[in-house]
N, C-alpha and C positions, 0 to 999 in steps of 0.2 A: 465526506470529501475524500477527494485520494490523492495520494502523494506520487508523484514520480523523478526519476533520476532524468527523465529527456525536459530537454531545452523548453524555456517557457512558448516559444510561438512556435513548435512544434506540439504540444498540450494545447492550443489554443486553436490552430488548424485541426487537432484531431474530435476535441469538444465540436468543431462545428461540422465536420465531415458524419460523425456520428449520433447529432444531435443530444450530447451528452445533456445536461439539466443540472448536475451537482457540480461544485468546485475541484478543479485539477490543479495542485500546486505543483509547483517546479522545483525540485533539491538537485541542481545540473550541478552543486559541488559536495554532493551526498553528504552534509552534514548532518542534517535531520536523519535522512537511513542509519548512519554508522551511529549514533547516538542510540537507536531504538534497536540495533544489531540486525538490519536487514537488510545486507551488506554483503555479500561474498569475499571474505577475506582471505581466503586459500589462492598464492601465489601463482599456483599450479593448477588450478582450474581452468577452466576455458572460459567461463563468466565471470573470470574475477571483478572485481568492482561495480558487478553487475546486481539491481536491486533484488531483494527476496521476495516473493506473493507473501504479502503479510496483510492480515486483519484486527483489528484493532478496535473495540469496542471503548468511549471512555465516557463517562457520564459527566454532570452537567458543572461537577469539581475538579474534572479533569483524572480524575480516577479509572484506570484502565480496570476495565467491570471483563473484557473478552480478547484475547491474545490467539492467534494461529497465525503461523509461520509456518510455510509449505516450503518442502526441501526442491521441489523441482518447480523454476518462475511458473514455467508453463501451465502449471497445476490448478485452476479455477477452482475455491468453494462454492458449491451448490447454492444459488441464491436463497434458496427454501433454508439451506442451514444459516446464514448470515442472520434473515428475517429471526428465527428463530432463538438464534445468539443475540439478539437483541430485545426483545420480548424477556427472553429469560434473564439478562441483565440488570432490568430495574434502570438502565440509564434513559 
């Protein structure tokens, strides 16, 4: 599933414009980001409070088994690596 800081029926227009298939939750008051640190919290940046590209592997206990946190949002992981962080996970 994926999390995002944009508004719930902006996630919901964008799931059906793109015919996404997984779940897009809404954190529009970044509580879940700032708890998992993916978050921009430098006053002076230009995306402050703007969410981090983070991935998250957690298995079936809720045990984070896969962590990447990309410094620039724009920054995609390579699907092939996700697939593969997850296989090698065990979750």
């Amino acid at each position: 599933m994926g999390v995002s800081a944009d508004h719930a029926a902006t996630l919901e227009a964008f799931t059906r414009a793109n015919g996404i298939k997984h779940p897009l939750l809404s954190d529009f008051r970044r509580d879940m980001l700032t708890a998992w640190d993916v978050v921009v919290t430098d006053e002076k940046s230009p995306i402050y409070r703007y969410a981090k590209r983070a991935y998250f592997i957690l298995d079936k206990n809720g045990v984070v088994r896969y962590q990447r946190i990309q410094t620039n949002p724009l920054d995609l992981l390579n699907p092939d690596d996700v697939l593969k962080a997850l296989k090698d996970s065990g979750a």
